[in-house]
C-alpha positions as CSV (number, residue, x, y, z in Angstrom):
1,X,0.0,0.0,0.0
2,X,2.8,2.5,0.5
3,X,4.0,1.7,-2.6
4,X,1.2,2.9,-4.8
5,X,1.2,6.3,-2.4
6,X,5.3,6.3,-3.5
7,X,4.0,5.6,-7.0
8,X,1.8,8.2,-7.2
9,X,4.6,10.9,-5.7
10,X,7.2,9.1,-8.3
11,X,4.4,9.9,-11.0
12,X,4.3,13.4,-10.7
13,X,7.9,13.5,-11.0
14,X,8.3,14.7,-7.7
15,X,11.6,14.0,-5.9
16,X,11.0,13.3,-1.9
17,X,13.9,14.8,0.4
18,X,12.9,12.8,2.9
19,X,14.3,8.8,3.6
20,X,12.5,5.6,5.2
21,X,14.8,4.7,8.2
22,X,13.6,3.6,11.6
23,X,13.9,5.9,14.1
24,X,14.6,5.0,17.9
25,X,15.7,7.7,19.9
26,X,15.5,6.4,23.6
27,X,12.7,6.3,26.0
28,X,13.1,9.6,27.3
29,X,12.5,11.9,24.4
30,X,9.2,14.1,24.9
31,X,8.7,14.3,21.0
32,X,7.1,11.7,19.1
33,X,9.5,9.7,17.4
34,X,7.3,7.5,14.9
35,X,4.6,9.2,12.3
36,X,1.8,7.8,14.2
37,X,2.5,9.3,17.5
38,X,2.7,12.5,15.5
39,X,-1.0,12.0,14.8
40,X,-1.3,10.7,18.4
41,X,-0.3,14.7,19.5
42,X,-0.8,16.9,16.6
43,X,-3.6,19.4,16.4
44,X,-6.3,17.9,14.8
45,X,-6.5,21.2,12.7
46,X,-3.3,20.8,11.0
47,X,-4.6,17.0,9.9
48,X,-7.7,18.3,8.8
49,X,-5.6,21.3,6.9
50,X,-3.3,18.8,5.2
51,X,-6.1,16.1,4.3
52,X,-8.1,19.2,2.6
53,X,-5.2,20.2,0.6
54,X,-4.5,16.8,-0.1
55,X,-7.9,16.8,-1.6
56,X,-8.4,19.9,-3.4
57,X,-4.6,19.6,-5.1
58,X,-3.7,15.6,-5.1
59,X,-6.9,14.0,-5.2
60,X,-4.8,10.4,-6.2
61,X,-3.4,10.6,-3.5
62,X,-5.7,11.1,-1.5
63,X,-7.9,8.6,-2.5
64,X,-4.8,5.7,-2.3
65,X,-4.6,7.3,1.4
66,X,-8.2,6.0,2.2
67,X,-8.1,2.8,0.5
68,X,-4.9,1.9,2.0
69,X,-6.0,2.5,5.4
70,X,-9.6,1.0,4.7
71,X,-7.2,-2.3,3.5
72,X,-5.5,-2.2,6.4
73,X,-8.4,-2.1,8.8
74,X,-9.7,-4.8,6.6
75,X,-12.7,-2.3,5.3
76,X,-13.8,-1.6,1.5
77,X,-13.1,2.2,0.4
78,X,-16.5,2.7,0.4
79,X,-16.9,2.5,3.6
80,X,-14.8,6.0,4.0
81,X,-15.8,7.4,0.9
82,X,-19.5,7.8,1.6
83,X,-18.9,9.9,5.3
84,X,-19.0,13.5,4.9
85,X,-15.5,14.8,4.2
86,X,-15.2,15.9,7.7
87,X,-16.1,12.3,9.0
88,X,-13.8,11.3,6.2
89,X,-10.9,13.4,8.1
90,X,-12.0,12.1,11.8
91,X,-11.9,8.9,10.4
92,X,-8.3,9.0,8.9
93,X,-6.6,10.8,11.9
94,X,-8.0,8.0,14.1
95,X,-6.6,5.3,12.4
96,X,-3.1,7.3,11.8
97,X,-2.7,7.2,15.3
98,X,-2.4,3.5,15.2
99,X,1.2,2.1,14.9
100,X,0.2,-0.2,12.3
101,X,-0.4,2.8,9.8
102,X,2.8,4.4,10.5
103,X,4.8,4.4,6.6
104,X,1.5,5.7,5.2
105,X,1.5,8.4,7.7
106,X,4.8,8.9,7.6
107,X,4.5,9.2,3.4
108,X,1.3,11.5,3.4
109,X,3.2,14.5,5.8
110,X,6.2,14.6,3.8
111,X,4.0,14.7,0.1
112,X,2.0,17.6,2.2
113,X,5.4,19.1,3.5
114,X,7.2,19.2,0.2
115,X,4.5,19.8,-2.1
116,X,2.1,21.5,-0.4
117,X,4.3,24.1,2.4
118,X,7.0,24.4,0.1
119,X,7.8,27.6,1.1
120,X,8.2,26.5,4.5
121,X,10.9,24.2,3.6
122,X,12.8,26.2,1.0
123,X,12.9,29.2,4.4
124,X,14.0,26.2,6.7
125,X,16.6,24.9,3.9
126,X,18.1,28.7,3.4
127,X,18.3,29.7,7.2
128,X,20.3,26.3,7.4
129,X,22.3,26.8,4.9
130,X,21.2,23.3,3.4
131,X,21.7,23.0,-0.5
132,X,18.0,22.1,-2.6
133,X,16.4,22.8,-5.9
134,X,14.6,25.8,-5.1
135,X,11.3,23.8,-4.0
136,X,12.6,22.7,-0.7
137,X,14.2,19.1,-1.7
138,X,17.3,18.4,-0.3
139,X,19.9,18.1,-2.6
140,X,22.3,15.7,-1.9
141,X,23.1,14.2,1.6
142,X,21.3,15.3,4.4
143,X,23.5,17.0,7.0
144,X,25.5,15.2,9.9
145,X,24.5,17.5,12.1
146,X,22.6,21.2,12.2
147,X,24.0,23.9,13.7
148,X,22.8,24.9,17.7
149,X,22.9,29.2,16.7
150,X,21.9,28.7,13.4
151,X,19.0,26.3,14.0
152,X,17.9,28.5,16.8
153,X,18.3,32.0,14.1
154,X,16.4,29.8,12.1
155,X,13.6,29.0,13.6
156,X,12.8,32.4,15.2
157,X,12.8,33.4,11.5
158,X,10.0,30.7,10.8
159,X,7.9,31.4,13.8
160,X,7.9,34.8,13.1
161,X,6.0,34.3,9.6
162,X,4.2,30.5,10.1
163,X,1.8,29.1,12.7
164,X,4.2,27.8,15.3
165,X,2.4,24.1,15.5
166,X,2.7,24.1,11.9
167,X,6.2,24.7,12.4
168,X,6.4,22.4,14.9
169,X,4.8,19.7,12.9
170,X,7.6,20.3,10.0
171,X,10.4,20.5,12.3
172,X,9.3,17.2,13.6
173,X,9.0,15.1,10.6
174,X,12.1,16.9,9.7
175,X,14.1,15.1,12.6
176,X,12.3,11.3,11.7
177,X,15.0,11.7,9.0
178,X,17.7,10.0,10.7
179,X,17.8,7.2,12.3
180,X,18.4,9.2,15.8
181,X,17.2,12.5,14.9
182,X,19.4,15.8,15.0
183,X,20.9,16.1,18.2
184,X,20.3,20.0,18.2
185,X,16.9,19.4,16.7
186,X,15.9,17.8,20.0
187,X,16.8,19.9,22.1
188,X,15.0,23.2,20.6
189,X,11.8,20.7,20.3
190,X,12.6,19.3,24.1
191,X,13.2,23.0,25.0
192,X,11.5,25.6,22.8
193,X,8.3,26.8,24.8
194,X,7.1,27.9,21.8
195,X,7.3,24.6,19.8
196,X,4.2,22.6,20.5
197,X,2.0,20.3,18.4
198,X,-0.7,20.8,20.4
């Protein structure tokens, strides 16, 4: 099933930044650290934002999205596709919060993140210093490690123009990018008062 979302992304000619590794930062950590407990946190407006765009501007995807889940809950499309669109939303961000839908969760923030708040990621990528092809994808390697001053420069920047749990969100799914995260990264989402998801 998260193939034919990577198919449809692949399609479009669209180049994700982002890579599939398993993260497992220890115990301790006070931000999620899997997609799924992202959707466990989040604000349910941002979800409800994302699946709307998703929607209006990628209605494939969208579509695969709910009859991927339906599959994996062992439920016809239908099922979903006959609820109002906001049931439709209250449905998905239920079952997103379940660990078994973690990839396709995973895979629908980063296609919403690079194609839909791209200039979100090309600010982020600049006030880094982090080379891309002027739409927010990385190019090349992702970087050993960010920064402490400049991340923090950074991300005063982006909190002055976008909603801070928007923000938040992106910053985030940013650090699922490594297999440990960025140790920096951490801390200012540890740390930052201002960085919730909630």
């Amino acid at each position: 099933m998260v193939g034919m979302l990577k198919d449809i992304v692949a399609e479009s000619g669209f180049r994700l930044a982002f890579t599939e590794v398993e993260c497992s930062l220890p115990a301790h950590q006070a931000i999620p650290v899997k997609a799924y407990e992202i959707y466990q946190t989040v604000d349910p407006a941002l979800v409800s934002e994302m699946f709307s765009w998703m929607k209006d501007n990628e209605t494939d995807l969208y579509k695969t999205a709910i009859a991927s889940l339906a599959a994996d809950r062992k439920l016809r499309p239908i099922f979903v596709q006959k609820k109002t669109f906001p049931d439709q939303v209250a449905w998905l961000q239920k079952t997103l919060k379940l660990r078994t839908s973690d990839s396709i969760g995973e895979h629908l923030l980063q296609v919403w993140f690079m194609k839909g708040q791209q200039e979100l990621l090309i600010s982020f990528c600049d006030g880094m210093g982090i080379e891309h092809d002027g739409e927010g994808s990385v190019d090349g390697e992702l970087p050993k490690s960010l920064d402490a001053a400049k991340l923090k420069t950074t991300i005063d920047s982006l909190l002055e123009k976008k909603d801070p749990k928007l923000v938040t969100l992106y910053l985030t799914v940013f650090n699922l990018q490594t297999a440990t995260g960025w140790e920096s990264l951490t801390k200012a989402l540890e740390s930052d008062e201002r960085l919730k998801l909630a």
